[in-house]
Steps between C-alpha positions, in 0.01 A plus 500: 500500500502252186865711375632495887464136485662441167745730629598342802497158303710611256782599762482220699590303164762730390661464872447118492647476128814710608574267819473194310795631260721645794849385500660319800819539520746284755814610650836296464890501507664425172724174606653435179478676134587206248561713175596181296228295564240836504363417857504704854503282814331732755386475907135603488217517742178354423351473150144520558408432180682223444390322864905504575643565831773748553850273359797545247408422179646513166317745236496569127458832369204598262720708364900444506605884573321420824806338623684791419324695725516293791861449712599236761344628850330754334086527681288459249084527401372271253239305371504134393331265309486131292597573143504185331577290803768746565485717843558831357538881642268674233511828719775665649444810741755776386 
């Protein structure tokens, strides 16, 4: 009964520790890729985890080939962030 229980415990934290690190991404529509000054000006739905409402924003890439990737109208998935003040796209669904 005592190993069941430890069991059981044991899963529940793994399953807990897992959701807690799950990635949310948001959908948006690239706008505008600004190659010069290295940011991406994109139509997004809400970013929970930011407390933001669904607007046009302008983003910086964590990494620059990120803009490479992404083209004007082009749906996109992504995840963003505050990087040194900075709202930044630090994932990008491929």
């Amino acid at each position: 009964m005592k190993t069941s229980l430890v069991t059981i415990l044991a899963a529940a934290l793994s399953l807990t520790a897992s959701a807690a690190f799950a990635t949310d991404y948001t959908k948006g529509t690239v706008k505008k890729v600004d190659m010069k000054a290295k940011k991406v000006t994109i139509i997004h739905e809400e970013l929970k985890n930011l407390d933001m409402p669904a607007m046009t924003m302008v983003f910086y890439p964590k990494d620059e080939a990120m803009l490479e990737q992404m083209k004007v109208g082009e749906v996109i998935e992504f995840v963003a962030d505050r990087v040194n003040g900075k709202l930044t796209v630090t994932e990008l669904k491929e």
